[in-house]
Backbone bond lengths (Angstrom), bond angles and torsions (degrees), N, CA, C in turn:
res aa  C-N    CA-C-N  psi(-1)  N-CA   C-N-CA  omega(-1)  CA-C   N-CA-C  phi
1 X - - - 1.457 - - 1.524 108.59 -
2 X 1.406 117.54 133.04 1.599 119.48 170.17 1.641 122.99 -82.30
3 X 1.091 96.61 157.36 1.896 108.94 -150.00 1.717 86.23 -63.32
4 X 1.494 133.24 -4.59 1.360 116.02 172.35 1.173 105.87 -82.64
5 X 1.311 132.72 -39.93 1.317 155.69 177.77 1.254 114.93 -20.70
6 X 1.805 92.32 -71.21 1.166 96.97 -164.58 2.433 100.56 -87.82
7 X 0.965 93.70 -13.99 1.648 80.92 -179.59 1.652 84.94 -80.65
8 X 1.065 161.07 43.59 1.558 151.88 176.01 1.730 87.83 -123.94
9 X 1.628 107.04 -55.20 1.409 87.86 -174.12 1.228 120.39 -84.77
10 X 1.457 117.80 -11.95 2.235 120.65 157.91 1.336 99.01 -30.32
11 X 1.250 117.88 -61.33 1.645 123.82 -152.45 2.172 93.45 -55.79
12 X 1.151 95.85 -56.66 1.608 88.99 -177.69 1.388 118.91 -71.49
13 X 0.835 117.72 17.89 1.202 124.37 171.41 1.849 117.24 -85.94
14 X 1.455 96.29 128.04 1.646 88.14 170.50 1.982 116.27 -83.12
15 X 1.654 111.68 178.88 1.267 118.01 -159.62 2.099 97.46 -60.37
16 X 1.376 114.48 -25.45 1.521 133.38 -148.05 1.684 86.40 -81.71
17 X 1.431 115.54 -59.95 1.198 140.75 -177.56 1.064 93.60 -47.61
18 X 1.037 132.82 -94.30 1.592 140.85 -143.98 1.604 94.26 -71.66
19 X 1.213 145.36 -38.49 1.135 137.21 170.33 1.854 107.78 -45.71
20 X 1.090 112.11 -46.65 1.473 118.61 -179.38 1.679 127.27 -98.30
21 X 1.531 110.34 17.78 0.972 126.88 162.83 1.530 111.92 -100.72
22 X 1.530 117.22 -51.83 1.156 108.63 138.36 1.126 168.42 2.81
23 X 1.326 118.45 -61.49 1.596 155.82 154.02 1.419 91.51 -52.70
24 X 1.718 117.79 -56.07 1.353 125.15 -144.04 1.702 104.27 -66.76
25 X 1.425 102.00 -58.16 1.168 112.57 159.02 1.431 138.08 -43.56
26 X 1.791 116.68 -52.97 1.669 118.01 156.18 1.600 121.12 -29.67
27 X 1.220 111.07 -50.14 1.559 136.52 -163.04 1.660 86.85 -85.92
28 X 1.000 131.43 -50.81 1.510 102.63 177.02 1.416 109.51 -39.07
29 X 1.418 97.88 -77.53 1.039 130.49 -148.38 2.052 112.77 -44.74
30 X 1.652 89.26 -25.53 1.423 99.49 -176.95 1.794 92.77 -98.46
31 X 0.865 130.70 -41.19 1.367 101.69 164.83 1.772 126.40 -59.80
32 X 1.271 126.86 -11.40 0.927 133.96 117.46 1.624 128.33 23.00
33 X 1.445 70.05 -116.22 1.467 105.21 166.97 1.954 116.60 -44.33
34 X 1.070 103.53 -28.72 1.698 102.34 -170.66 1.648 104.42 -96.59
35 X 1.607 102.81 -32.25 1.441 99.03 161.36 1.623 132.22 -56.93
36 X 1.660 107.13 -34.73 1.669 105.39 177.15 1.457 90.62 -75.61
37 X 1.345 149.20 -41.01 1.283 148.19 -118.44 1.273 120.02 59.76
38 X 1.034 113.50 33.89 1.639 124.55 160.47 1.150 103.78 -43.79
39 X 1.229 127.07 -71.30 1.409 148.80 -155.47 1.815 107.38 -107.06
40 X 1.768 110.47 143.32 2.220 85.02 157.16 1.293 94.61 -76.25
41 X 1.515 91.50 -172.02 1.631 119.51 146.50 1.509 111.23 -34.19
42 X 1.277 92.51 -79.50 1.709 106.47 -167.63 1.795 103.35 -30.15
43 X 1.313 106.54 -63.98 1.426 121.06 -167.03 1.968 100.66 -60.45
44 X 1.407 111.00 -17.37 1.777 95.20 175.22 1.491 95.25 -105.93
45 X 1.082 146.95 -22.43 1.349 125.43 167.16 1.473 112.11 -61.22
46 X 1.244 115.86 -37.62 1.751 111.29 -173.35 1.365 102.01 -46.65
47 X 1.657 98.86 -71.53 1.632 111.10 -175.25 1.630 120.36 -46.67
48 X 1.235 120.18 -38.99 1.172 122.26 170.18 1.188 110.55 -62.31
49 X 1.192 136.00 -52.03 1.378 150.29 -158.11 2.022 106.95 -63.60
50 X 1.888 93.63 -33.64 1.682 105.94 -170.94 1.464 83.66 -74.75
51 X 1.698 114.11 -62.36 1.675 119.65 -152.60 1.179 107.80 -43.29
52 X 1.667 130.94 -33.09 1.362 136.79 -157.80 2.156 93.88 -81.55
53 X 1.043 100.24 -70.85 1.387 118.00 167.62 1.579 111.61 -18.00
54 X 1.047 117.17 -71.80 1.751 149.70 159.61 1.078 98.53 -10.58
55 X 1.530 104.05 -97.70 1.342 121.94 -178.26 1.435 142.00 -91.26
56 X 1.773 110.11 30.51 1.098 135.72 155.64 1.398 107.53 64.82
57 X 1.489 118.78 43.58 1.369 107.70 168.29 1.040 131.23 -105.76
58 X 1.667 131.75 155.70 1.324 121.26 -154.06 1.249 107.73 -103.42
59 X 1.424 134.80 157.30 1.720 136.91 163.94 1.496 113.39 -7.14
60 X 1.827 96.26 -61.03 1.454 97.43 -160.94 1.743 111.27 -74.33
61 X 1.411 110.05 -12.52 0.914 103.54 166.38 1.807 136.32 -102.72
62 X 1.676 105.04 44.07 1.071 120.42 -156.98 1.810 101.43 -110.68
């Protein structure tokens, strides 16, 4: 999908949605990071562990 694409479908997105698309994206991005070894383990569970905390998401939505 092209970067218009996807800011075309942000806009339809509700506040719930985009909160958890979000997430979806962070969590790539930090697995990511643990794949080059950017980061350890230790250091992506923390962060994951805050982001979830943070932004109030639940199991099922993990």
């Amino acid at each position: 999908m092209t970067e218009a694409g996807k800011s075309d479908n942000w806009a339809t997105l509700s506040p719930a949605e985009k909160k958890q698309e979000l997430f979806r994206r962070q969590k790539e991005l930090l697995d990511t990071f643990l794949a080059t070894g950017a980061i350890s383990q230790a250091q992506h569970d923390k962060s994951l562990n805050c982001m979830i905390e943070k932004m109030g998401i639940k199991d099922d939505q993990l």
